[in-house]
N, C-alpha and C positions, 0 to 999 in steps of 0.2 A: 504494500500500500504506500503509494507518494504521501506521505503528512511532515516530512520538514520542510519548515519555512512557512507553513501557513498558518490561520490566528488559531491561538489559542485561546479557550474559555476564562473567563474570570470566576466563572462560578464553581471554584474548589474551592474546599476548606483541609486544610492540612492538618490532621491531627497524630499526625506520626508523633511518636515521642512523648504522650500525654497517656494519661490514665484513665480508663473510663471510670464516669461519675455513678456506675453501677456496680463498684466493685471489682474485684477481680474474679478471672474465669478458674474456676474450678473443675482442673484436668483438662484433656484435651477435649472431651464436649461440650466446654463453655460453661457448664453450669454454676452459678454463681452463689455464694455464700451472702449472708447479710453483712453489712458495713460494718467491721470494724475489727473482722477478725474470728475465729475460734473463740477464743478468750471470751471477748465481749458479749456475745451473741448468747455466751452461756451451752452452746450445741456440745452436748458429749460424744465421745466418740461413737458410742452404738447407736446416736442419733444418725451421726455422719455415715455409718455404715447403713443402715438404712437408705438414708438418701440417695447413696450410691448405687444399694440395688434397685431400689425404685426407679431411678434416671434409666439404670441400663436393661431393664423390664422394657421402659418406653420406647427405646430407644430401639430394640428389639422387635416391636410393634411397630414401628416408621413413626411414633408420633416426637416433635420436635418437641424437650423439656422446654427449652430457651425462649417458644412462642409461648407456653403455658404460665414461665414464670414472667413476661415481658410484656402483659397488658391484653389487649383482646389478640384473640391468638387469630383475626382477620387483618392483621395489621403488618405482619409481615411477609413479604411474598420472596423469598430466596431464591437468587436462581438459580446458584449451584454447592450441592457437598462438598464441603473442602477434607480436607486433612490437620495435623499440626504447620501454623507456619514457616516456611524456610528462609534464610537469611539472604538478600540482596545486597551486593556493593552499593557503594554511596553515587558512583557512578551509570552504573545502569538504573538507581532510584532516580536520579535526576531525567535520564531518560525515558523513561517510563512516564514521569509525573507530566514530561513534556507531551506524550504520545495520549497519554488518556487526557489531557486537556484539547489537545486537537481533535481528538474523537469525538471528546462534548460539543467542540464549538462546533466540528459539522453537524451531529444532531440537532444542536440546536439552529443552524441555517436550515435545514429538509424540514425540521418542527413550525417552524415559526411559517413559513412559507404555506404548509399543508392545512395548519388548523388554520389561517386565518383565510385561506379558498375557502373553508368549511363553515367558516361563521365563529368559530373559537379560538381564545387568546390562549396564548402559549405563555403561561409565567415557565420561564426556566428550571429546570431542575438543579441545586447544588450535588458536585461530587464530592462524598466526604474521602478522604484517605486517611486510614488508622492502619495500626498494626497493634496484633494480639488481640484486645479488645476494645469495645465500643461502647457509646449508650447513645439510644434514639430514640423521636417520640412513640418510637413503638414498642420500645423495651430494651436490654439488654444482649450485646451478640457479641461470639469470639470469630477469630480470620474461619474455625470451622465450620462455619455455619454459610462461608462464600459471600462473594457480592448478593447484595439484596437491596429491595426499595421500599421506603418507609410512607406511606401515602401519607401519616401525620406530620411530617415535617416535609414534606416531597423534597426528599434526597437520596441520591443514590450511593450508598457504604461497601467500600472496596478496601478488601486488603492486596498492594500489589503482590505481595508475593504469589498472588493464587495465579498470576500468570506463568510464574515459573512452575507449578502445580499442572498449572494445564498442557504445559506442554512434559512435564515429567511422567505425571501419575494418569493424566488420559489423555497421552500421548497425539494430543492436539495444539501442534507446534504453530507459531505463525503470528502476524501482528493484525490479520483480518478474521484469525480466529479472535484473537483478544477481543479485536476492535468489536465484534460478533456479541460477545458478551457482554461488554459495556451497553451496545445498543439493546441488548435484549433487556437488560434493565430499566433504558432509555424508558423501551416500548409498555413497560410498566406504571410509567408517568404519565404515557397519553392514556391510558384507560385509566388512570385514576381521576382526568382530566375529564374525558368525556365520559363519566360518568360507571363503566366497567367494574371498574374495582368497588365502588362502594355500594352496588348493586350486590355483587357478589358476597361481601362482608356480611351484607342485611339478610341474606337468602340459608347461610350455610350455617346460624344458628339456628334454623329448624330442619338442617340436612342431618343422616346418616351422613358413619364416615365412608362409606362406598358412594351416595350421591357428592359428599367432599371431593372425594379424589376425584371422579369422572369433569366433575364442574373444574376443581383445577385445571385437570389438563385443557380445557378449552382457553379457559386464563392466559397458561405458559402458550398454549399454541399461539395465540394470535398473539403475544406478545415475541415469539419468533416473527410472526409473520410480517409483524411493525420492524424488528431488526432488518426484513429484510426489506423494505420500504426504504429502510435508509439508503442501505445496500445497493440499491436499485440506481436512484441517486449520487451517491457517490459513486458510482460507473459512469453515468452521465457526465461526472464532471472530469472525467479520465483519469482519476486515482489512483484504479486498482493495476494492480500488475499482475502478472500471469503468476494462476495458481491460486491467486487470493481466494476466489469463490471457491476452490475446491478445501482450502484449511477452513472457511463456515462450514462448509459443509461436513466437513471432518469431524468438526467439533458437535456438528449437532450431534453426529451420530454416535460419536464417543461420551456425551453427555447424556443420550437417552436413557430411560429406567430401567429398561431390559438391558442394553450394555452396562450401565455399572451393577445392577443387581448380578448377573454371569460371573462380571470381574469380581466382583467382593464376598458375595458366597456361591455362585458355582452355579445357579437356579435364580427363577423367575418366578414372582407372584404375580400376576398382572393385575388381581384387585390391590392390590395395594399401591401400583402406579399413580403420583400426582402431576408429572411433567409430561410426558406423554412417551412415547420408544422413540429409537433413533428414526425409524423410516418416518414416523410422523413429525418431528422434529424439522427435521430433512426438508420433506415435504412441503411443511407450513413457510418457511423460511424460505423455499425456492418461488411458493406462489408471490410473495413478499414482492425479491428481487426483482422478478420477470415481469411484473407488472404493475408495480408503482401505487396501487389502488389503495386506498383505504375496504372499499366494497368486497376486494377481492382477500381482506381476512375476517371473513365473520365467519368464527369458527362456532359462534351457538344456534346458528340456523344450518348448520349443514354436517354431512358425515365429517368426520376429524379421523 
């Protein structure tokens, strides 16, 4: 992807090096203990043991402790599993923080352009950057819990290291696979914008968790299928370079539920699917590109 030299966004906030005002993550599944410590909090150890099997019950179950303990648990929308995070030189962070600000500022030139044909303002979304952990109007997150977007503060929460994650651990190398991810957060914002997301939030307190997931994946798909709206766009403006569309593509499909469920235990639930598999991933994301449409991602009126 061509992105040096051209603007970058102002809308980051850099929280690298700061402590979230949630505490700290406890273990590598973020879960968080109360402010002030062990000590304070009074929690004995067979409390904490407890606690621990209860998370990893949950956790075991696909349900996410960190949106339970983090406020309404429709408030945060993740895009991706991470891992523990890994360490980045000071010099490829400077480059990175350059690349994901150009990535915003083009979203936000395709954004701004498309909602206001449509009759709606685009307030910008802020990208936050933290490492380790975080806190947002939606609650508390660590780097494993991935880029996510918080529709109560609309901003998008990125650990960079999960780029070096993605191209390690799901082996989805490339800066239009990256760029792919950003915008899939992007496309989080415009449905929280037109309305999408807070629909869904109002709908899935009187869902089963099987009507949850299925409604998810419609969520995640057209929020693919806005990344690829960008996508689309940025080709337009002669960007990409050869290969780019095939590292989104890579990525979708190394990101689907069915792909990481194989990689990580061997087997596939598919009701317990919230993102959708790689071929629809794939999929959504290509209608995206190839056609520029808003029309052409309504993923709750049609097969997905």
């Amino acid at each position: 992807m061509e992105w040096k030299g051209r603007r970058q966004s102002d809308n980051i906030e850099d929280r690298r090096g700061t402590s979230s005002r949630g505490g700290n993550p406890f273990g590598r599944g973020g879960m968080r203990l109360p402010s002030g410590g062990i000590r304070r909090s009074g929690l004995s150890f067979k409390t904490i043991l407890i606690i621990g099997v209860i998370y990893l019950v949950l956790k075991f179950m696909g349900i996410d402790p960190l949106q339970m303990l983090g406020g309404d648990p429709g408030t945060v929308l993740t895009g991706q599993p991470s891992g523990p995070g890994s360490q980045i030189s000071e010099t490829r962070k400077d480059e990175m923080t350059q690349f994901v600000a150009t990535v915003l500022a083009e979203t936000e030139d395709v954004w701004n352009g498309i909602m206001k044909s449509q009759g709606f303002d685009y307030p910008e979304p802020t990208l936050v950057l933290f490492s380790g952990a975080v806190a947002s109007a939606c609650g508390n997150a660590s780097s494993a819990s991935g880029p996510f977007y918080c529709p109560g503060d609309q901003k998008v929460y990125i650990d960079l290291a999960f780029f070096d994650e993605l191209a390690q651990r799901f082996k989805a190398s490339g800066d239009f696979a990256q760029a792919y991810v950003l915008a899939h957060e992007v496309g989080h914002h415009v449905q929280n914008l037109i309305g999408v997301l807070p629909e869904f939030n109002r709908m899935r307190r009187s869902m089963s968790q099987s009507e949850q997931n299925q409604m998810s994946i419609r969520v995640e798909l057209q929020a693919d299928c806005f990344a690829g709206i960008w996508g689309h766009y940025t080709a337009q403006k002669g960007l990409l370079e050869r290969g780019d569309l095939e590292e989104a593509l890579n990525a979708a499909e190394q990101i689907g539920d069915d792909t990481l469920q194989r990689r990580t235990q061997g087997y596939v639930v598919p009701e317990s699917f919230n993102h959708g598999t790689s071929a629809q991933r794939q999929e959504w994301f290509a209608r995206g590109f190839e056609t520029g449409r808003l029309d052409a991602c309504d993923t709750f009126n049609n097969p997905v």
